[in-house]
C-alpha positions in Angstrom: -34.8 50.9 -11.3 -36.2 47.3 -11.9 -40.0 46.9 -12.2 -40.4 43.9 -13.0 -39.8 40.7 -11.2 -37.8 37.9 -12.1 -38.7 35.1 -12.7 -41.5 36.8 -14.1 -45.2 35.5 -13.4 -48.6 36.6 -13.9 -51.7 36.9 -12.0 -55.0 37.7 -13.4 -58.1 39.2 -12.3 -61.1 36.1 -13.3 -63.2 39.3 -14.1 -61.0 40.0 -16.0 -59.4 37.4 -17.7 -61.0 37.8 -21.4 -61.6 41.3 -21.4 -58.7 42.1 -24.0 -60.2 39.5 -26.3 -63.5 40.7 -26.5 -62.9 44.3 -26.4 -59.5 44.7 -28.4 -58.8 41.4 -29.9 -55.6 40.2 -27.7 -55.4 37.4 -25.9 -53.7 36.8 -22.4 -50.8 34.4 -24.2 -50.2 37.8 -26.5 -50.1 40.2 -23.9 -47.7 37.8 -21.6 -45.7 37.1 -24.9 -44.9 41.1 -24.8 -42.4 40.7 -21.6 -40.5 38.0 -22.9 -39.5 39.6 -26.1 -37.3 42.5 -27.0 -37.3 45.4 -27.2 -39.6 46.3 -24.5 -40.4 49.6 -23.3 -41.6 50.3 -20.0 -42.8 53.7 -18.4 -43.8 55.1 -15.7 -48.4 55.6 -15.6 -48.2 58.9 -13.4 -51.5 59.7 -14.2 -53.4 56.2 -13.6 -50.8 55.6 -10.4 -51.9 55.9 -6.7 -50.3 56.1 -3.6 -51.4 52.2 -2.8 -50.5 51.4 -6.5 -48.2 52.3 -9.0 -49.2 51.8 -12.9 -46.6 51.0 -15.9 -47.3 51.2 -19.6 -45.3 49.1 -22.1 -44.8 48.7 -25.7 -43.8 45.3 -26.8 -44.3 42.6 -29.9 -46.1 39.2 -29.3 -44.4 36.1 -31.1 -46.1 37.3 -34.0 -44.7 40.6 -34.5 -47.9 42.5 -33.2 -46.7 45.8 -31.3 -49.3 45.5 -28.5 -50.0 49.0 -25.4 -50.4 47.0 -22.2 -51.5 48.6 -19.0 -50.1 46.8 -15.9 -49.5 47.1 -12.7 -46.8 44.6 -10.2 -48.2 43.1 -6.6 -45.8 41.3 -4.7 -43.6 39.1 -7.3 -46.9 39.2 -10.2 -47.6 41.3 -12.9 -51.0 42.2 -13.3 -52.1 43.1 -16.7 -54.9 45.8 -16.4 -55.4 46.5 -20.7 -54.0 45.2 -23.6 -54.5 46.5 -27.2 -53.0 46.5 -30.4 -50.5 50.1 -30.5 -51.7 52.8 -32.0 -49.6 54.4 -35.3 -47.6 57.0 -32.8 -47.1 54.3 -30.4 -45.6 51.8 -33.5 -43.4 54.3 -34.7 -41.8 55.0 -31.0 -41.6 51.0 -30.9 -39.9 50.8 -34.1 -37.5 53.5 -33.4 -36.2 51.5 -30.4 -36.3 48.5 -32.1 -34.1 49.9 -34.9 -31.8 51.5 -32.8 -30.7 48.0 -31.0 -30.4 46.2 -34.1 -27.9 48.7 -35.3 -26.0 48.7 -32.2 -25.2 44.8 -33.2 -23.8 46.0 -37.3 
């Protein structure tokens, strides 16, 4: 199933638009970095998900190796970031795990 559009573009809400900064430290450039780098894992938000619109968590690293938890949602041919934060310990260690696991499938 592909989520995410390609090319891949953002849209953001001007209300918004520093939220993450001021309340967990990331900025938008981190939390867009997160899709362009690999691994990234994507799942499926039943529980924040509507009927008009479906919600995704993913776990991915910025260009500075920060594991980041972003919220988002997809409208029309956007992502829309809804939260971004720095991954909790549980959440690193999942990350990690994945990570590992591709970089062994290339020895």
């Amino acid at each position: 199933m592909k989520i995410l559009p390609k090319p891949l573009e953002f849209e953001w809400d001007k209300g918004n638009i520093n939220k993450n900064l001021k309340k967990h430290g990331v900025t938008d450039k981190e939390s867009e970095e997160v899709f362009g780098n690999k691994p990234l894992l994507v799942s499926f938000d039943k529980k924040h998900s509507t009927r008009i619109e479906f919600r995704y968590n993913a776990l991915g690293k910025t260009n500075q190796h920060q594991v980041l938890f972003i919220s988002f949602t997809v409208r029309g041919v956007k992502a829309r970031i809804i939260s971004a934060r720095q991954a909790n310990r549980k959440e690193r260690r999942k990350y990690v795990r994945k990570e590992e696991a591709q970089t062994d499938s290339y020895i």
